[in-house]
C-alpha positions as CSV (number, residue, x, y, z in Angstrom):
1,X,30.8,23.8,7.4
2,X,34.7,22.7,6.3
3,X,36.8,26.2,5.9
4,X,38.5,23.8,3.2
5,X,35.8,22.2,2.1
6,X,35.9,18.9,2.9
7,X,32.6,17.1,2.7
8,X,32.3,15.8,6.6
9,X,29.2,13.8,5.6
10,X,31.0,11.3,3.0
11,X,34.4,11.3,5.4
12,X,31.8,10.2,7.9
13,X,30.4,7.3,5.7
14,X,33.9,6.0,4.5
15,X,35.1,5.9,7.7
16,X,32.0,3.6,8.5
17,X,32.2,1.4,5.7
18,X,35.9,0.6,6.8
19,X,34.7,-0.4,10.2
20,X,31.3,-2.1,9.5
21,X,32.4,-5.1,7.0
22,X,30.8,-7.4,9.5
23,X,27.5,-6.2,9.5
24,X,27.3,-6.5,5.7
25,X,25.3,-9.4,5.7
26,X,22.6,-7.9,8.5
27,X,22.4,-5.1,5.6
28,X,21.7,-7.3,2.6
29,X,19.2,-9.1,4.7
30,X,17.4,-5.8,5.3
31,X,17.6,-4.8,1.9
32,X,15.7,-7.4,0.7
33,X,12.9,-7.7,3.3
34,X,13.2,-3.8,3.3
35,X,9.2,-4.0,3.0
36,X,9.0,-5.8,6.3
37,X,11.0,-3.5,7.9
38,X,9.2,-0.8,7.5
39,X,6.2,-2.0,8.4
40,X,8.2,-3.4,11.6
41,X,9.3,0.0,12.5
42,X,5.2,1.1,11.8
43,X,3.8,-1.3,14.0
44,X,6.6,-0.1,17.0
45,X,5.6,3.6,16.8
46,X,1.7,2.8,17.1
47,X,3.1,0.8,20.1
48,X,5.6,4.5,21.7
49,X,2.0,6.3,20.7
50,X,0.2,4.1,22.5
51,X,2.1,4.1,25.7
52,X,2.6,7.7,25.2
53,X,-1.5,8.3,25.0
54,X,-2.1,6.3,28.4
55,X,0.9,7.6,30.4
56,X,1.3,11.2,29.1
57,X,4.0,13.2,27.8
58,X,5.8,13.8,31.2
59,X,5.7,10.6,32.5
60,X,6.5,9.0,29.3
61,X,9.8,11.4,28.9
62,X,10.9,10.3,32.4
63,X,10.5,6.6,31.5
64,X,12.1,6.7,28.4
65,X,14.9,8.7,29.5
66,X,15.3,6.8,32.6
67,X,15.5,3.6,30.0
68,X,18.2,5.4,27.9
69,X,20.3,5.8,30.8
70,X,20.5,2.2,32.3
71,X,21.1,1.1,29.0
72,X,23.8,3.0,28.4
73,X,22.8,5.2,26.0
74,X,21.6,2.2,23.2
75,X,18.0,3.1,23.7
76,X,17.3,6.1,21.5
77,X,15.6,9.4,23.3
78,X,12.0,9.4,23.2
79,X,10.4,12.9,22.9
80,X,6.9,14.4,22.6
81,X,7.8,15.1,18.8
82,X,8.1,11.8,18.3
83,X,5.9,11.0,14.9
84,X,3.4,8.5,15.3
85,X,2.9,5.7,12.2
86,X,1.7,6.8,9.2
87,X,-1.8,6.0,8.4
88,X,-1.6,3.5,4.9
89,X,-3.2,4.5,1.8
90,X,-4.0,2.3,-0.9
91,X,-2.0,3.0,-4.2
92,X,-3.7,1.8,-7.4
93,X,-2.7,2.7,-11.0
94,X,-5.3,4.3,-13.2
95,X,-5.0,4.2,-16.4
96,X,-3.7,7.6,-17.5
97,X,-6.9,10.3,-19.0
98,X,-5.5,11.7,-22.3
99,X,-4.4,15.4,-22.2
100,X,-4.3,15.1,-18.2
101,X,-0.5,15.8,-16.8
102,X,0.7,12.7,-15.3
103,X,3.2,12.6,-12.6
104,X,4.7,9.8,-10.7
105,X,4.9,10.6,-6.9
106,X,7.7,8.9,-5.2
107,X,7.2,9.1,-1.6
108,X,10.0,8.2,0.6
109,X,10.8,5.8,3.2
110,X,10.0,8.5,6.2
111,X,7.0,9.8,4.6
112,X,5.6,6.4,4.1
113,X,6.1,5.7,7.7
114,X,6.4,8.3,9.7
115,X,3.0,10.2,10.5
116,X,2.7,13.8,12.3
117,X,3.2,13.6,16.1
118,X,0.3,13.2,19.0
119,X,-1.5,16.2,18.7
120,X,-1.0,17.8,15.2
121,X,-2.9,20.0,14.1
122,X,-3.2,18.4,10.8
123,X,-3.8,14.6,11.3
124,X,-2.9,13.5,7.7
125,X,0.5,11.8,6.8
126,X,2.8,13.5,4.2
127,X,2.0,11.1,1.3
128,X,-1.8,12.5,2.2
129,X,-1.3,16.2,2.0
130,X,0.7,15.7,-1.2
131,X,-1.5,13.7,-3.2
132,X,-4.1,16.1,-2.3
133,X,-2.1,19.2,-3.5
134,X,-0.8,17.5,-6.7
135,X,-4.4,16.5,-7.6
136,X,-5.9,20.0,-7.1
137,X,-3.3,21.4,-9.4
138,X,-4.2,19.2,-12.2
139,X,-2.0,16.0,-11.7
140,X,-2.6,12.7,-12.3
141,X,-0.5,10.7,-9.8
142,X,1.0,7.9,-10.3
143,X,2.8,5.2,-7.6
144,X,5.8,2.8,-8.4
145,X,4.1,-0.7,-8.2
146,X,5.4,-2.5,-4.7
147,X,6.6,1.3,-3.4
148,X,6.4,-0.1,0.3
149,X,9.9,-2.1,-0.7
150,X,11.4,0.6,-2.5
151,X,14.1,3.2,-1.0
152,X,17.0,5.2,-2.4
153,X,19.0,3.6,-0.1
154,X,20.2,6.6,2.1
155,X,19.3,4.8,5.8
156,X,22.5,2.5,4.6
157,X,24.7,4.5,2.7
158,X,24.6,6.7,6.1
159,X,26.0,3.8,8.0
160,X,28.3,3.0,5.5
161,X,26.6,0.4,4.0
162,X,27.6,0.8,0.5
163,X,26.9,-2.3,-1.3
164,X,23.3,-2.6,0.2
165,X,22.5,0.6,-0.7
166,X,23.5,0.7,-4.0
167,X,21.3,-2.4,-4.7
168,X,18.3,-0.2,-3.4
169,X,19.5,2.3,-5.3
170,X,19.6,0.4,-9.0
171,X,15.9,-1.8,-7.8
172,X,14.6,1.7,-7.7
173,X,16.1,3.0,-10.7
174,X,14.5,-0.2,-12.7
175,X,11.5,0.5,-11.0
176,X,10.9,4.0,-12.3
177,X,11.7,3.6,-15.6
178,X,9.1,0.9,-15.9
179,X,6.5,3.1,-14.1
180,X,7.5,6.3,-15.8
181,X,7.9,4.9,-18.9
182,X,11.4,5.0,-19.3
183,X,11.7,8.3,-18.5
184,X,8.2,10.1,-20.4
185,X,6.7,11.0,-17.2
186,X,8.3,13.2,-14.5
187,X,8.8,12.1,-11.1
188,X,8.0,13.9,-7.6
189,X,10.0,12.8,-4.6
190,X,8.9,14.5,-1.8
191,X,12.3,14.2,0.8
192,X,15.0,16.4,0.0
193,X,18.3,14.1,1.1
194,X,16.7,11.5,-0.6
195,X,16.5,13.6,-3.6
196,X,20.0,14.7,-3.6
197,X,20.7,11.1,-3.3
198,X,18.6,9.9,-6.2
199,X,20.3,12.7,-8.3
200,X,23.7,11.0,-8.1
201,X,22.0,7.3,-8.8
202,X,19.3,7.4,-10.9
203,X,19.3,6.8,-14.9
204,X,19.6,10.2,-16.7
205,X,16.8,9.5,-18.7
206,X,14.5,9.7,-15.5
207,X,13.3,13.5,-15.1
208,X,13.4,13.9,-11.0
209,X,12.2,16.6,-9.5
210,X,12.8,17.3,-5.9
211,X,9.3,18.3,-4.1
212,X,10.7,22.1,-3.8
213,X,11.9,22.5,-7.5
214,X,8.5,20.4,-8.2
215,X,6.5,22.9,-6.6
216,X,7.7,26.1,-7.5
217,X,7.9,25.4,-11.9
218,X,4.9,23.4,-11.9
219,X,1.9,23.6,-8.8
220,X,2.3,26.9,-7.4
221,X,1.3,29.2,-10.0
222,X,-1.6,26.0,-11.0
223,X,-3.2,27.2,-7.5
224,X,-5.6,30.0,-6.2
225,X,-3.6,31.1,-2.6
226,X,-4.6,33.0,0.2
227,X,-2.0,33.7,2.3
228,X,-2.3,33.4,6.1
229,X,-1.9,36.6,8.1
230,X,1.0,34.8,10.6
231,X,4.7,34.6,10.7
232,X,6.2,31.3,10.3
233,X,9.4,29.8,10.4
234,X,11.7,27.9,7.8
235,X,14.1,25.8,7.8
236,X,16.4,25.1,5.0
237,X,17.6,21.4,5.0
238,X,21.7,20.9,4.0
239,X,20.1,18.6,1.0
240,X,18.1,21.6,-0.1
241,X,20.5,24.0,-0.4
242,X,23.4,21.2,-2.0
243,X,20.1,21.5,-4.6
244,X,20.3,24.8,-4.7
245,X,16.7,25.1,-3.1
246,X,17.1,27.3,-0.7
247,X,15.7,30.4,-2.3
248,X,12.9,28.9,-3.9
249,X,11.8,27.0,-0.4
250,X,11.5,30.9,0.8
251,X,10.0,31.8,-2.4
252,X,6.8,28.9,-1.9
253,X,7.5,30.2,2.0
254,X,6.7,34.1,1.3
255,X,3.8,33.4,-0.8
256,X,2.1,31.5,1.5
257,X,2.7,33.7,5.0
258,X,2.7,37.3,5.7
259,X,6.0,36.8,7.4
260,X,8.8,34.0,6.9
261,X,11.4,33.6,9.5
262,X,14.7,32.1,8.6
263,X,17.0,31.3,12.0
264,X,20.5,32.8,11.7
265,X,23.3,31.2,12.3
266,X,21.9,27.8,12.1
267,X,22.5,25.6,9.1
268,X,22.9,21.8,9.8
269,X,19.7,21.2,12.6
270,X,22.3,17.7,13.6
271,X,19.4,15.3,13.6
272,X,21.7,13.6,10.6
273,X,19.3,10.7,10.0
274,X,18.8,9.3,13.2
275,X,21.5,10.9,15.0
276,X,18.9,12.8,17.0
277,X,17.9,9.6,18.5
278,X,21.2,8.1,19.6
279,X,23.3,11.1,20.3
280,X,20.6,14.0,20.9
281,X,23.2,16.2,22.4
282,X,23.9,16.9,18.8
283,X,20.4,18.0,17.6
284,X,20.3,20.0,21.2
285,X,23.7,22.0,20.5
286,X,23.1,22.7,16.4
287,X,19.5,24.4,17.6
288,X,20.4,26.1,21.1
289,X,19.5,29.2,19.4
290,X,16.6,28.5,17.9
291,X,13.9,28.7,20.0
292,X,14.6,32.5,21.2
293,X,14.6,33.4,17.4
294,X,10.9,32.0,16.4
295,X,8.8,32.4,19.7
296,X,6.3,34.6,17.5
297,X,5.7,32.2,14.9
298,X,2.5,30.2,14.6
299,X,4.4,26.8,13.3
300,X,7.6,25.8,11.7
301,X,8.2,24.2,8.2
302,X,10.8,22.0,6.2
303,X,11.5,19.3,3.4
304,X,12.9,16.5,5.8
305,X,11.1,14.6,8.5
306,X,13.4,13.6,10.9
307,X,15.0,17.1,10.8
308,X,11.2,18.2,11.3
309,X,11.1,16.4,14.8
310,X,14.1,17.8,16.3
311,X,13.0,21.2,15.2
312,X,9.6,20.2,16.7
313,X,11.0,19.3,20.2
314,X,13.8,22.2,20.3
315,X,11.6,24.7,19.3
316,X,8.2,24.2,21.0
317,X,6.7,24.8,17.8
318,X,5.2,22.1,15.6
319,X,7.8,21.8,12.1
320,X,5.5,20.1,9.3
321,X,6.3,19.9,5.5
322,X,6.1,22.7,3.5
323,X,3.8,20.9,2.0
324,X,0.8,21.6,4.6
325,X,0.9,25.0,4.8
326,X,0.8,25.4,0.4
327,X,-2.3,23.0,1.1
328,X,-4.0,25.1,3.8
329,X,-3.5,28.4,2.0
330,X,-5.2,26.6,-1.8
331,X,-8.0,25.5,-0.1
332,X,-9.9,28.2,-1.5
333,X,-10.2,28.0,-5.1
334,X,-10.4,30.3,-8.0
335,X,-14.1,30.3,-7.7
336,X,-14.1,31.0,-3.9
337,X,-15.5,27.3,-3.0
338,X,-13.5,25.3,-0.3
339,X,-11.4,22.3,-2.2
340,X,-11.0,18.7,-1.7
């Protein structure tokens, strides 16, 4: 927070893009094999989960920290939060069943490849839960054709990248006007800082709808709840409440929990992308307070996956998408028989 509001973020990026002209070309490349990157960076976190299944979580933090440190700090911190890779789902296009709502779900680059972590107590990537959820409220869903190559282009603007990410940027935008029609069917994206993002880039014919504004106008009140008797904690991203998201985040929250907790006096969690990899003192100092202030709760929720792991490791609770907790309370539908 700026007293004279200067937007720290964007003086951040500039300040990047001046200094990181000669690494222009290693961005355009990865840009346009931005498919084979991702599955690069899947195929290196079944490799961390891996290690981290035969070694353990102790002796795995030792090694890994012991790593960082003869490296100089240019290995990023591995933690037992880490997310392991997101299980693949096929995405085929059906043809779309007249009178059924149609929406086109636009999962981001994290969801698509970053799973829960060792040990979750749901199993099921992002992209899983939410087609589920978006389904039993009536939706047809619909995926951009080639989504594995697609991304707003946030992981470059971030490091100033500008060029490189705009060209993600406009491949997306043609992308979902083909798949939305030019603009007929409404689109779900299901990351909140790449939906702040996308509002700035995207064609205004396109109706996007972040995954919180999504949720509350159109698939809450579409689904039979039954609230869990625990208190849980939320965290409000800095994308969701640039959105102006926070209050319906709590409002999805309080219907779904007998008790929401909001931390005070902590806005920004300082993961910033992937900052709580390669400077984790940051994450560490923006959530010193946190854990003291949701001890009680029975699990943690957000919008954003990589603030959701340093929640996870700083908190000693397990931070999922909202998401998974609106599916666990609609299991149980109007009729009283368990959902799909």
């Amino acid at each position: 927070s700026c007293p004279v509001g200067i937007n720290t973020g964007e003086l951040t990026r500039q300040l990047r893009h001046e200094h990181g002209s000669g690494r222009a070309g290693t961005a355009n490349w990865l840009a346009q094999h931005y498919a084979t990157l991702t599955r690069a960076v899947s195929v290196l976190l079944k490799t961390a989960d891996l290690a981290h299944a035969l070694l353990g979580s102790r002796v795995m933090g030792r090694l890994s920290a012991g790593a960082r440190k003869l490296s100089g700090q240019r290995l990023p911190l591995w933690t037992a939060a880490m997310p392991t890779a997101a299980r693949r789902l096929p995405h085929q296009r059906d043809s779309i069943a007249a009178g059924q709502r149609a929406v086109v779900y636009l999962p981001s680059c994290a969801s698509r490849v970053l799973g829960p972590s060792r040990g979750a107590q749901d199993p099921r990537s992002l992209v899983e839960v939410t087609e589920t959820l978006l389904r039993r409220a009536g939706f047809q869903v619909i995926y951009p054709d080639a989504v594995d190559g697609l991304c707003c282009g946030l992981p470059f603007q971030s490091k100033g990248q500008f060029d490189a990410a705009d060209r993600k940027a406009a491949e997306l935008n043609k992308a979902l006007l083909r798949i939305t029609e030019q603009g007929r069917i409404p689109i779900y994206s299901d990351t909140s800082p790449c939906s702040l993002r996308l509002q700035e880039k995207l064609d205004p014919a396109l109706q996007l709808h972040d995954s919180i504004e999504f949720i509350d106008r159109y698939v809450i009140d579409a689904l039979a709840l039954t609230p869990v008797d625990e208190s849980v904690a939320l965290h409000i991203t800095c994308s969701a409440t640039r959105l102006g998201h926070a209050e319906r985040l709590k409002r999805i929250a309080s219907r779904c929990a007998r008790r929401v907790v909001v931390p005070e006096q902590i806005g920004c969690c300082g993961f910033a992308g992937d900052k709580g990899f390669s400077t984790p003192e940051l994450n560490a100092s923006a959530l010193r307070t946190l854990k003291e202030q949701v001890h009680d709760c029975s699990g943690g929720y957000s919008t954003s996956r990589s603030c959701e792991i340093g929640l996870s490791h700083h908190s000693d609770l397990e931070y999922r998408s909202i998401l998974y907790l609106l599916e666990r309370c609609s299991r149980q539908g109007k009729n009283g028989v368990e959902m799909k």
